[in-house]
C-alpha positions in Angstrom: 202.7 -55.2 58.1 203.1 -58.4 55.5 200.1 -58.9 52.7 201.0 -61.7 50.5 199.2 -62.7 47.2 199.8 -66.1 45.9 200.7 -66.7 42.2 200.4 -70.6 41.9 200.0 -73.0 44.8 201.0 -76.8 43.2 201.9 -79.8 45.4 205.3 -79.7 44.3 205.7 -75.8 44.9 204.1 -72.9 45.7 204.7 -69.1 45.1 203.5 -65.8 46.8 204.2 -61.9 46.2 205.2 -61.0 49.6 205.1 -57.2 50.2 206.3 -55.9 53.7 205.1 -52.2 54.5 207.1 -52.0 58.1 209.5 -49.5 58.7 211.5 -51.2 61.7 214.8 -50.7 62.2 215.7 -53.2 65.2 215.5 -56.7 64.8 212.1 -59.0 64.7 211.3 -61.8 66.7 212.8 -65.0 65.5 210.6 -66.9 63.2 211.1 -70.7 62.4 211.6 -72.0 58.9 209.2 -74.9 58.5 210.1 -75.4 54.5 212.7 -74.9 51.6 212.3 -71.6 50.7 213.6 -69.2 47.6 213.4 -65.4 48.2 213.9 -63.0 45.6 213.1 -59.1 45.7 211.9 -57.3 43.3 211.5 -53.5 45.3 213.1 -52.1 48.6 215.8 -53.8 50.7 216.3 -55.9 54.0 218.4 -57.2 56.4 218.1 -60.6 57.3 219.4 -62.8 60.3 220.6 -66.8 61.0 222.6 -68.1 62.8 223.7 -65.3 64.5 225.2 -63.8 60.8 223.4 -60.7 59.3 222.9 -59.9 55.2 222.0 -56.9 53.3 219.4 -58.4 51.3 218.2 -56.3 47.8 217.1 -57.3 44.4 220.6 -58.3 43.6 220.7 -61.4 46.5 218.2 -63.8 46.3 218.5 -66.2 50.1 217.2 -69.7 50.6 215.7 -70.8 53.9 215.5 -74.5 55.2 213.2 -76.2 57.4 214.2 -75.7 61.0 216.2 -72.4 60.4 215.4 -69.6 62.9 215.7 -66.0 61.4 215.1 -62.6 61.7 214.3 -59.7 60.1 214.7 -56.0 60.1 213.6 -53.1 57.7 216.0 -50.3 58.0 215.0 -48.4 54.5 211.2 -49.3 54.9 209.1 -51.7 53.0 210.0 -54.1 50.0 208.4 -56.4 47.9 209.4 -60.1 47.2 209.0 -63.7 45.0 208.9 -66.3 47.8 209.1 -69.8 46.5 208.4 -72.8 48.8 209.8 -76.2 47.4 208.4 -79.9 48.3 211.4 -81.5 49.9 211.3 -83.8 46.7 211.4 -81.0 44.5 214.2 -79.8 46.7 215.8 -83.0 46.5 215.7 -83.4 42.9 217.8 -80.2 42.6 219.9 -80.4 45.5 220.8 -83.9 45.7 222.1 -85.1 49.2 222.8 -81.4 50.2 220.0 -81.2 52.8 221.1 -77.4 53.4 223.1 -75.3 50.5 226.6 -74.6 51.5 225.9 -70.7 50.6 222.4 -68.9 52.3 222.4 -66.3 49.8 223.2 -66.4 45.7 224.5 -63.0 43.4 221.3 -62.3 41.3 223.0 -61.5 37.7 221.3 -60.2 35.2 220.7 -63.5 33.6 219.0 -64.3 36.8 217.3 -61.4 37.2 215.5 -61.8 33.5 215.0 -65.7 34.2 212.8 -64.1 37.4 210.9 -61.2 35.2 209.8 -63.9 32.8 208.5 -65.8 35.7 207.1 -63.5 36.7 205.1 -62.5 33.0 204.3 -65.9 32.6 202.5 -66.1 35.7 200.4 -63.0 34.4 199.2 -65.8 31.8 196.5 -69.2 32.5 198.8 -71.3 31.9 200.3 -71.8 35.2 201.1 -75.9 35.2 202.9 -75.8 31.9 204.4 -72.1 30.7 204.7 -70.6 34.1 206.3 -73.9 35.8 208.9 -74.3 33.0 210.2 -71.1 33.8 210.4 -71.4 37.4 212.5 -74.4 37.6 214.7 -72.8 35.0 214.4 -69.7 37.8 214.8 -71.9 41.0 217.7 -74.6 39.1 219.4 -71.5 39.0 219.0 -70.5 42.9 219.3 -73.9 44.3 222.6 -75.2 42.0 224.7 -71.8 42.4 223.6 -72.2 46.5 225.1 -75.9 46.4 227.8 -75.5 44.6 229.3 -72.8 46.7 231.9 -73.4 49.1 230.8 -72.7 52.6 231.1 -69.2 53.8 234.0 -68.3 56.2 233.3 -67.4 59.5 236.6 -65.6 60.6 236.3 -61.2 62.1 237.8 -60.7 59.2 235.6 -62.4 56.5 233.1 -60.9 58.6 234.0 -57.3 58.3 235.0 -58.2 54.8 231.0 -58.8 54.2 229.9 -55.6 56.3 231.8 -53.9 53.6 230.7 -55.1 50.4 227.4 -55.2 51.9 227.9 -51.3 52.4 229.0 -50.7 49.1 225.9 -52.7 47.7 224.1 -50.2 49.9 225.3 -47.2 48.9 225.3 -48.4 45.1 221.7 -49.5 45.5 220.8 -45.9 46.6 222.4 -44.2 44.0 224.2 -42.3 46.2 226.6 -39.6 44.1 229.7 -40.6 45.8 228.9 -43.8 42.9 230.6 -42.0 40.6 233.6 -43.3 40.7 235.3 -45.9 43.0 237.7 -43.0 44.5 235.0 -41.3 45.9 233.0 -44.4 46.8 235.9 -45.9 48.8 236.5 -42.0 50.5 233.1 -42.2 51.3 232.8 -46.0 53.0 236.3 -44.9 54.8 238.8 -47.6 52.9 241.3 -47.4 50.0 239.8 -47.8 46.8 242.3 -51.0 45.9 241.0 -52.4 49.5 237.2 -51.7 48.2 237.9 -53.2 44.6 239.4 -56.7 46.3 237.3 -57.4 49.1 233.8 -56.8 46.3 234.6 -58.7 44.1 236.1 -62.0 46.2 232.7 -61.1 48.5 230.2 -60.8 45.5 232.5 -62.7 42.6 232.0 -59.6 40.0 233.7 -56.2 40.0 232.3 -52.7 41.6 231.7 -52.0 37.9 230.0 -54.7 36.8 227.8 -54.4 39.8 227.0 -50.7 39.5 226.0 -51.2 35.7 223.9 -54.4 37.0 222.3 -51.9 38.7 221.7 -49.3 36.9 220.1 -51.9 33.8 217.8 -53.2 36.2 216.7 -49.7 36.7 216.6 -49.7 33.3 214.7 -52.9 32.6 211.9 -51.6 35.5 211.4 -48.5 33.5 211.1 -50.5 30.2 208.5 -53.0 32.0 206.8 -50.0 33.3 206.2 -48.5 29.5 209.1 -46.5 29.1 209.6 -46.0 25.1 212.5 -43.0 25.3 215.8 -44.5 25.4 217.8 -41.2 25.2 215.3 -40.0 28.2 216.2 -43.4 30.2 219.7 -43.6 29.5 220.5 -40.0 30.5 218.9 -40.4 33.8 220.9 -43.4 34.7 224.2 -41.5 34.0 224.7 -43.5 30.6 226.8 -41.4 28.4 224.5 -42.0 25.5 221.6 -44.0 24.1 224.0 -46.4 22.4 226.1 -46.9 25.9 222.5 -47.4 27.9 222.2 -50.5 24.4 225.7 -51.9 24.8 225.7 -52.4 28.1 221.6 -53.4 28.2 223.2 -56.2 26.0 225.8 -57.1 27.2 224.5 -58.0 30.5 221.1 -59.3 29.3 222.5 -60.7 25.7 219.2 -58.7 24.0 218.7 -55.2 23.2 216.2 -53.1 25.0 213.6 -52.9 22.4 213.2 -56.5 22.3 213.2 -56.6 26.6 210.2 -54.8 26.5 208.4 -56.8 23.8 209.6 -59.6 25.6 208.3 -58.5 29.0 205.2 -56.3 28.4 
């Protein structure tokens, strides 16, 4: 079941919260693209299907659609929620130059990224949609639509292939805070490869180490709970495995270049 509530609906652009509540394992029926299309998630994971290549979609890969791209869809984990932005093929155009489809389908949502999406996103909480609000989604879509472009195009060789499945599983496992996260030994034990095989093929797949993506996650949690009106940092940084408040700060900082305190003035 999808319910979708629109947050600004321009000529140029519009945007939706898309919230899926299906808990379907196999694939849907193929749906045509009729537009250019940003996806980014805020809850829950996917996977998602074109041309015949699947991806593990969570909050840490945003996707692009373009018109006249079949996909499909499948919930494995349950529901999710979602920013879906449709672009004006001049809008696209202005971005994307000549490139009439990007040469990558998906983009690594940093934590740069990510905050350039939550302010967005609090901006569109505001009235004013055609001047605040827009700003920051073209700084938010820019983003999407010039990493996407400037990407070389994916490979397509079994190997690349089961290359993907495997960073894609790691994401997975990472995402669901699975113990085995505690260290890459175990991690790689646990996914059935060597933990120097695991380490290579992450970070050529995602272009940033198993470490830097595990604390990407884990201050994204963090950075949901602050949003959410969470005031205890020793509290929040003990239940993300930080060793201390001050590690939860330095890494908080060093990933979103502002402390904590100020995120959640900044996004509350």
């Amino acid at each position: 079941m999808l319910s979708s509530v629109a947050l600004a609906t321009r000529p140029a652009f519009s945007v939706s919260v898309v919230t899926c509540r299906n808990d379907h394992t196999r694939w849907s029926a193929a749906e045509a693209c009729d537009d250019f299309r940003i996806v980014l998630v805020r809850r829950g994971t996917f996977r998602r299907k074109t041309d015949g290549r699947a991806e593990y979609i969570d909050p840490t890969l945003a996707y692009l659609g373009v018109p006249g791209e079949e996909e499909r869809f499948a919930h494995p984990s349950g529901g999710d929620t979602c920013t879906s932005v449709s672009l004006a093929p001049a809008l696209w155009g202005s971005l994307a130059g000549d490139a009439r489809r990007p040469n990558a389908s998906t983009v690594y949502v940093d934590a740069g990224l990510d905050l350039a999406h939550r302010r967005f996103l609090a901006a569109a909480r505001t009235e004013d949609i055609d001047f605040a609000a827009t700003e920051r989604l073209l700084d938010l879509i820019s983003r999407v639509v010039l990493r996407a472009v400037a990407q070389p195009t994916p490979a397509s060789a079994p190997a690349a292939s089961r290359d993907r499945e495997l960073a894609a599983e790691a994401r997975s496992v990472i995402h669901d805070g699975h113990p085995a996260v505690t260290g890459l030994v175990p991690l790689a034990a646990l996914l059935g490869v060597s933990p120097y095989r695991l380490s290579r093929v992450f970070t050529r797949e995602l272009g940033v180490s198993l470490t830097q993506y595990r604390n990407r996650v884990r201050v994204a949690t963090a950075v949901d709970r602050l949003e959410a009106g969470e005031t205890h940092l020793a509290t929040l940084a003990a239940g993300l495995g930080f060793a201390d408040q001050a590690h939860l700060c330095r890494t908080v900082r060093a990933h979103m270049d502002t402390t904590p305190t100020a995120l959640r003035r900044l996004l509350t």
